[in-house]
Each structure stands twice: as structure tokens, then as C-alpha cells.
LOLUMNU-395588 format. One line per 5 residues: their letters; for each residue y, z, x of N, C-alpha, C. Coordinates in steps of 0.1 Angstrom, whole numbers, plus 5000, padded with zeros to 4 digits. Layout:
N
A	Y/Z/X/Y/Z/X/Y/Z/X | ... $
END
This chain:
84
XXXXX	7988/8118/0096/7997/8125/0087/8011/8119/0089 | 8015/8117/0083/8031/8111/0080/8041/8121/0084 | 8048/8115/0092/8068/8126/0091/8071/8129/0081 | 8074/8142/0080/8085/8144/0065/8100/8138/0069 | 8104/8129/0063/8118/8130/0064/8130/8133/0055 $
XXXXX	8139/8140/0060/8150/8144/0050/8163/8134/0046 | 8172/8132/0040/8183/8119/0041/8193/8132/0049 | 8197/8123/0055/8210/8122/0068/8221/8133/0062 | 8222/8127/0046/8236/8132/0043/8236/8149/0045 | 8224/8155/0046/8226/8166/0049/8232/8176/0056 $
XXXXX	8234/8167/0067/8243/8171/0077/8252/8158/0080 | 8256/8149/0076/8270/8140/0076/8278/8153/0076 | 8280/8159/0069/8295/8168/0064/8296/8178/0079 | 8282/8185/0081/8287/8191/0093/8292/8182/0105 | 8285/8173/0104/8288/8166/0119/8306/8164/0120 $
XXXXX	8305/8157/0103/8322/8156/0104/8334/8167/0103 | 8329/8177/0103/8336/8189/0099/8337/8193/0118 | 8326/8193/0126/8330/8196/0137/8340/8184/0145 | 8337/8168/0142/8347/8162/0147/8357/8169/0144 | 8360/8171/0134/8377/8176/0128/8383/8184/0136 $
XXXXX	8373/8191/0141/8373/8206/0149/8378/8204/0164 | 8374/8189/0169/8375/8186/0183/8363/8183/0192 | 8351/8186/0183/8340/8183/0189/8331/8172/0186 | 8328/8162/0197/8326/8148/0196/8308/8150/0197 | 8308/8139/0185/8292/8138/0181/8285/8139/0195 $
XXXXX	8285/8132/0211/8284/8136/0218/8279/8146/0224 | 8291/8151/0221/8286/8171/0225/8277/8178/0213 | 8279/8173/0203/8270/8176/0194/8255/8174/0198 | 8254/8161/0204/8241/8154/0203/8231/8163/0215 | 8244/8170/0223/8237/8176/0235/8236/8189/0231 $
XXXXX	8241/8195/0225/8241/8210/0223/8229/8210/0213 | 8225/8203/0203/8214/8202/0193/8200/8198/0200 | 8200/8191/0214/8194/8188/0220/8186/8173/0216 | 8199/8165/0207/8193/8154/0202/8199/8138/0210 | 8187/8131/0210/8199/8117/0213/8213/8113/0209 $
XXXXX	8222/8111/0214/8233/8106/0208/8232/8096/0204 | 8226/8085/0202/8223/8074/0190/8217/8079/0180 | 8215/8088/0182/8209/8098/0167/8220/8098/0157 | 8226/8108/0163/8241/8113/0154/8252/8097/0154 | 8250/8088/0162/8260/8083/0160/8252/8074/0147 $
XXXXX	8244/8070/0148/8239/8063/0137/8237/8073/0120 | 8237/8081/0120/8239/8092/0111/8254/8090/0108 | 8263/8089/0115/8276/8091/0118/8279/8070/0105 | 8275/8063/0110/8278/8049/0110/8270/8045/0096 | 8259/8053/0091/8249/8050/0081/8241/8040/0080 $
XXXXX	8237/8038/0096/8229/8035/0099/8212/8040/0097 | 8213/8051/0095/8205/8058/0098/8204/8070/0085 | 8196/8067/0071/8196/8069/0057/8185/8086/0058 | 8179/8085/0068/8168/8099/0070/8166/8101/0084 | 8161/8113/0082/8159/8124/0093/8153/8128/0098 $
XXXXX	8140/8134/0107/8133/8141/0107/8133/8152/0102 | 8124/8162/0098/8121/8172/0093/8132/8182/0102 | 8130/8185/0114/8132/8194/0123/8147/8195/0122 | 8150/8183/0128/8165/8176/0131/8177/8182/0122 | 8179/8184/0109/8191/8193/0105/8189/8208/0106 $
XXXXX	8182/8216/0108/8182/8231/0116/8189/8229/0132 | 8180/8218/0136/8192/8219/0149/8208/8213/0152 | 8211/8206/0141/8224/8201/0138/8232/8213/0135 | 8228/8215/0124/8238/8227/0116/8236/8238/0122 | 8227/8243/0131/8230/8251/0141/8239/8249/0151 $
XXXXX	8243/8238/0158/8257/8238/0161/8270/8239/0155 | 8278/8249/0167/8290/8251/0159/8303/8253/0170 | 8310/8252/0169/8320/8253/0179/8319/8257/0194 | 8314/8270/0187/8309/8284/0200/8295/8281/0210 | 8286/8269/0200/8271/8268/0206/8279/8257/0214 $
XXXXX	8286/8247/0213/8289/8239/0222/8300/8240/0234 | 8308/8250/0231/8313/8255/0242/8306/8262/0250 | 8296/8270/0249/8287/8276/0255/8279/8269/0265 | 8270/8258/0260/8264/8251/0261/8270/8241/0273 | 8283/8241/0274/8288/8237/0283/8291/8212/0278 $
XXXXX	8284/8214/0264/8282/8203/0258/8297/8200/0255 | 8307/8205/0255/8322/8198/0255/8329/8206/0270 | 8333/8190/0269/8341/8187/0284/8358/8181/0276 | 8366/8189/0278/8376/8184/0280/8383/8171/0283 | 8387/8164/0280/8390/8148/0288/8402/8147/0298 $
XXXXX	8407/8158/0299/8411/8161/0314/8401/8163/0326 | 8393/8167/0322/8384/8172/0335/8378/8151/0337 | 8373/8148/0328/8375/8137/0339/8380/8124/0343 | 8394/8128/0344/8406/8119/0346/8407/8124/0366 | 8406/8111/0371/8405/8111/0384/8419/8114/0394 $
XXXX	8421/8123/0401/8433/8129/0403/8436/8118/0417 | 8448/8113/0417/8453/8103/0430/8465/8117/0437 | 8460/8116/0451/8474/8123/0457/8480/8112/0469 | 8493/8117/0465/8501/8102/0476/8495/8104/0487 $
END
């Protein structure tokens, strides 16, 4: 039986809508529970279709699921602190 697959652009807009927001495909890719070469190639158009499953758990992320999730990390937290 063959994959169904869907085209990408279905979720291009969310993906970019949460960059806008502060949240990096990244944290996306973890909070959705997907590879990040997933989203980034989605992201680059590389990558024209989808699996079936894969935009319910995209567009299920949203700000709140990845702060929760613990999937965004600030870029302070890991800048390496020197004391004299």
C-alpha cells in the first residue's frame, strides 16, 4: 500500500508564522516530535510533500505547546558564563 502524501505548503504558513513569533523550526521540529531536516527542508522547498500524519502534528504546535514542551531554549541559556 502506498503513503498518502499531502504538499508541504500546508503547513509552510504555520511554520512561518511561528518563526515570526520567535520560535525556531528547531523547536518546532521537537515539540511536533519530527526530524528537523523535516521542517527545514519544508522550510527551503526542498521538500514539495508530506506524509499523511505530519501536518496534524505541525499545526498542532503553537507557541504554548513549545514552551511547555520545554522545545525552546532561549539563546541565553546557552552562552557559556566566564568569571575572572
Amino acid at each position: 500500500m502506498a503513503r498518502v502524501r499531502l504538499p508541504a505548503t500546508l503547513v509552510l504558513a504555520h511554520i512561518q508564522k511561528l518563526r515570526k513569533a520567535g520560535i525556531g523550526y528547531k523547536a518546532v521540529a521537537a515539540a511536533a516530535g519530527l526530524a528537523k531536516s523535516t521542517l527545514a527542508r519544508i522550510l527551503t522547498g526542498e521538500r514539495a510533500q508530506i506524509r499523511r500524519r505530519r501536518p496534524d502534528r505541525i499545526q498542532a504546535v503553537d507557541r504554548i505547546v513549545a514552551f511547555e514542551e520545554l522545545a525552546f531554549q532561549p539563546a541565553s541559556s546557552g552562552r557559556i558564563r566566564l568569571s575572572a
